[in-house]
C-alpha positions in Angstrom: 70.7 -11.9 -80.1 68.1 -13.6 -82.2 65.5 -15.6 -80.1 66.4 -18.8 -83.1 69.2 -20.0 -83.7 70.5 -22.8 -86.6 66.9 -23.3 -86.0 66.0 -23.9 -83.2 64.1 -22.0 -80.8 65.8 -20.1 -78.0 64.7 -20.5 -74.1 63.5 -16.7 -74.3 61.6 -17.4 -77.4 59.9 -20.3 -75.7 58.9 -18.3 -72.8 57.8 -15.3 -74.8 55.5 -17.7 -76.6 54.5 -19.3 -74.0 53.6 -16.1 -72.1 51.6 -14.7 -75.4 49.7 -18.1 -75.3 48.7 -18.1 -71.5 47.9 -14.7 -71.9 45.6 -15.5 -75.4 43.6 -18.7 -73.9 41.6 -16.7 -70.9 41.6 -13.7 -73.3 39.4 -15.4 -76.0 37.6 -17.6 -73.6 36.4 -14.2 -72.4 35.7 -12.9 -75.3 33.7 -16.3 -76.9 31.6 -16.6 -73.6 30.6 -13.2 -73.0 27.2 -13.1 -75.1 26.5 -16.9 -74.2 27.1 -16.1 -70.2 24.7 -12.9 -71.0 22.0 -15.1 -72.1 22.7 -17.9 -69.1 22.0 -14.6 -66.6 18.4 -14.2 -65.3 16.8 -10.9 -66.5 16.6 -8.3 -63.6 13.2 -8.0 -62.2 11.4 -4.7 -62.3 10.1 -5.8 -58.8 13.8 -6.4 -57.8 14.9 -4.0 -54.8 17.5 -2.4 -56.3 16.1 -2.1 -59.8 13.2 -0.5 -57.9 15.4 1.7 -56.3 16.8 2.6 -59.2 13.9 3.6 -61.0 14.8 0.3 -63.7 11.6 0.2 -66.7 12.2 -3.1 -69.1 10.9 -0.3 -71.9 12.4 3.1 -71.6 9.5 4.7 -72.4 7.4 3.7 -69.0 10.2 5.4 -67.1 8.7 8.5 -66.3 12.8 10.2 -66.2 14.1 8.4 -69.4 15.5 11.2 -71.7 15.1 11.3 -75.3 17.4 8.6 -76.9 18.3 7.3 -73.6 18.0 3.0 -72.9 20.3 0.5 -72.1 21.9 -0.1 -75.6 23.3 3.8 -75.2 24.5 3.2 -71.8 28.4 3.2 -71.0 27.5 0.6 -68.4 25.6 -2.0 -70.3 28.1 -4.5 -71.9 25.4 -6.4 -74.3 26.4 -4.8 -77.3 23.7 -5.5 -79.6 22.2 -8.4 -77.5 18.4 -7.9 -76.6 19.3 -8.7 -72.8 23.3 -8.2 -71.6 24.9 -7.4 -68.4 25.0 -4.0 -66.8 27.8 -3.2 -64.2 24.8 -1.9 -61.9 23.6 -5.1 -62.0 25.7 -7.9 -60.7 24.5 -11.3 -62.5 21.9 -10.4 -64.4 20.7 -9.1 -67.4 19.0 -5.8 -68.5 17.0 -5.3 -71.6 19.1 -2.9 -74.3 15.5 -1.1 -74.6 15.2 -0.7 -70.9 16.4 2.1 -68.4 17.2 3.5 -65.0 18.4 6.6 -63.2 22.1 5.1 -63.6 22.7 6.1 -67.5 25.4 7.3 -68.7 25.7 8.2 -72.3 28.1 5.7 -74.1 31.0 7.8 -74.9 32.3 7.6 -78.7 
């Protein structure tokens, strides 16, 4: 059975686009907000507790345990993409700078 007939839209058609269209809105409102929310976060603190703890340099190259090639940007945890300052999943509500570093990196896989 087609989802129109003579037409006319079917009930499953409706709800199939209506599903798709529920599903789309939060989807792109996501995807739209994500590098203006990053820039609305406070930058993480090199004097904050847990980026102490964690060893966390703004600059990778004042952490004395930074690797070669290793900051933020190259991360699998930061989500700033090519943003200056972005979230990092270590870091709950605020932002990291893609040149810094701490003793969480993981190289970005890809």
């Amino acid at each position: 059975m087609t989802d129109s007939v003579k037409g006319k839209t079917s009930r499953r058609g409706f709800v199939k686009g209506a599903v798709g269209l529920v599903a789309a809105v939060p989807a792109a409102a996501l995807l739209s907000g994500r590098r203006a929310y990053a820039e609305e976060m406070p930058k993480l603190s090199e004097d904050d507790a847990q980026a102490v703890a964690l060893s966390y340099k703004h600059n990778a190259a004042d952490a004395a345990n930074a690797g070669e090639g290793q900051q933020c940007s190259t991360c699998q945890l930061f989500a700033g993409g090519d943003a200056e300052w972005g979230p990092c999943s270590i870091f709950p509500g605020k932002a990291v700078s893609s040149k810094g570093w701490c003793a969480t990196w993981v190289q970005k896989a890809g």
